[in-house]
N, C-alpha and C positions, 0 to 999 in steps of 0.2 A: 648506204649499202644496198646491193642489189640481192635477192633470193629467186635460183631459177631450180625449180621444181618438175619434173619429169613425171611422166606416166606410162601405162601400158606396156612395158613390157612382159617377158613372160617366154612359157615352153609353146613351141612351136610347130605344128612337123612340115617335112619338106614341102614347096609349091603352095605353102599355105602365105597366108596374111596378117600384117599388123600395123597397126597406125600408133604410132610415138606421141607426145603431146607434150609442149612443156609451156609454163605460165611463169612471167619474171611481176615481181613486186617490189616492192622496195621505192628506195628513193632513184623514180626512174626519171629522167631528163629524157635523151633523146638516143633512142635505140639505133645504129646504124644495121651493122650484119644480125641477121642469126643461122645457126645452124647447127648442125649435128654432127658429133664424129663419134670414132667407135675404137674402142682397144679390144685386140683379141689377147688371150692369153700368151707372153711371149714374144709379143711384137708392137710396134710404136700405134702412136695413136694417130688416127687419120683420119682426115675430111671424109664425111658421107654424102654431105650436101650440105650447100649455103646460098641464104637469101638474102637481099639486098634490102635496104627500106624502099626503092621505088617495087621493087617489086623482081629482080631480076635471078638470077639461077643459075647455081652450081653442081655438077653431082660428078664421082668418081665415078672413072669410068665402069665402075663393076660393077655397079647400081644403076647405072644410066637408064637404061630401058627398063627398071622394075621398079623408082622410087618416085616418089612427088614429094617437095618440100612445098607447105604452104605457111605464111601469119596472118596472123590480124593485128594490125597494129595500135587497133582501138583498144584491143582485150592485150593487148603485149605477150600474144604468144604466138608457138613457132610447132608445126604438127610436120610428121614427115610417115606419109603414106607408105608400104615396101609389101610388094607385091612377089610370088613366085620364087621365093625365101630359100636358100639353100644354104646347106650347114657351116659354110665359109662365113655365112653372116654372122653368126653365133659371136657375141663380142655382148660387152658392156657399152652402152650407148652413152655419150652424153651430150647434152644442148651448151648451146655457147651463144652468147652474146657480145659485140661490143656496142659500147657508148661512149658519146660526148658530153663530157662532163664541165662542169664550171670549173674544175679544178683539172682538164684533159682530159685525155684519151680512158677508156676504163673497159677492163674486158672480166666476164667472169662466166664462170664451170657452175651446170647441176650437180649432182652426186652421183648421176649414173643410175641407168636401169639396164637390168642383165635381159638381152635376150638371147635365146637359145633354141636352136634350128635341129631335131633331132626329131627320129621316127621311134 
């Protein structure tokens, strides 16, 4: 079993900044994606950005110009930088992983960290 743990979120106000961070544990094999999606109140859940193991990059368009996804793949974790915040982003965040497992494919969810975009 894998455990992926979240960090930093939190109240925010507009045009401001925050850096996400999550650490996976467990019985890890071989990480392939990770990345970050986000649920707002009342609506589905959605890619924010995803990283590749070589190293390659995804981001929604709405974030495009204000997010940076980074890992480290030594330390098995996955940080996503978001710059110039505005109340839209207000959502529960979560990290995501998948892996190749001896046993196949194997994908799992943090718990979520609430951030909240508000003056």
């Amino acid at each position: 079993q894998v455990q992926l743990v979240e960090s930093g979120g939190g109240l925010v106000q507009p045009g401001g900044s925050l850096r996400l961070s999550c650490a996976a544990s467990g019985s890890i094999f071989n990480i392939l994606g990770m990345g970050w999606y986000r649920q707002a109140p009342g609506k589905q859940r959605e890619l924010v950005a995803g990283i590749s193991n070589p190293g390659f990059t995804n981001y929604a368009d709405s974030v495009k110009d204000r997010a940076t996804i980074s890992r480290d793949n030594a330390k098995n974790t996955v940080s996503l930088q978001m710059n110039s915040l505005k109340p839209e982003d207000t959502a529960v965040y979560y990290c995501h992983s998948d892996h190749r497992t001896p046993w196949g494919p194997k994908e799992y969810w943090g718990q979520g960290t609430q951030v909240t975009v508000s003056s």
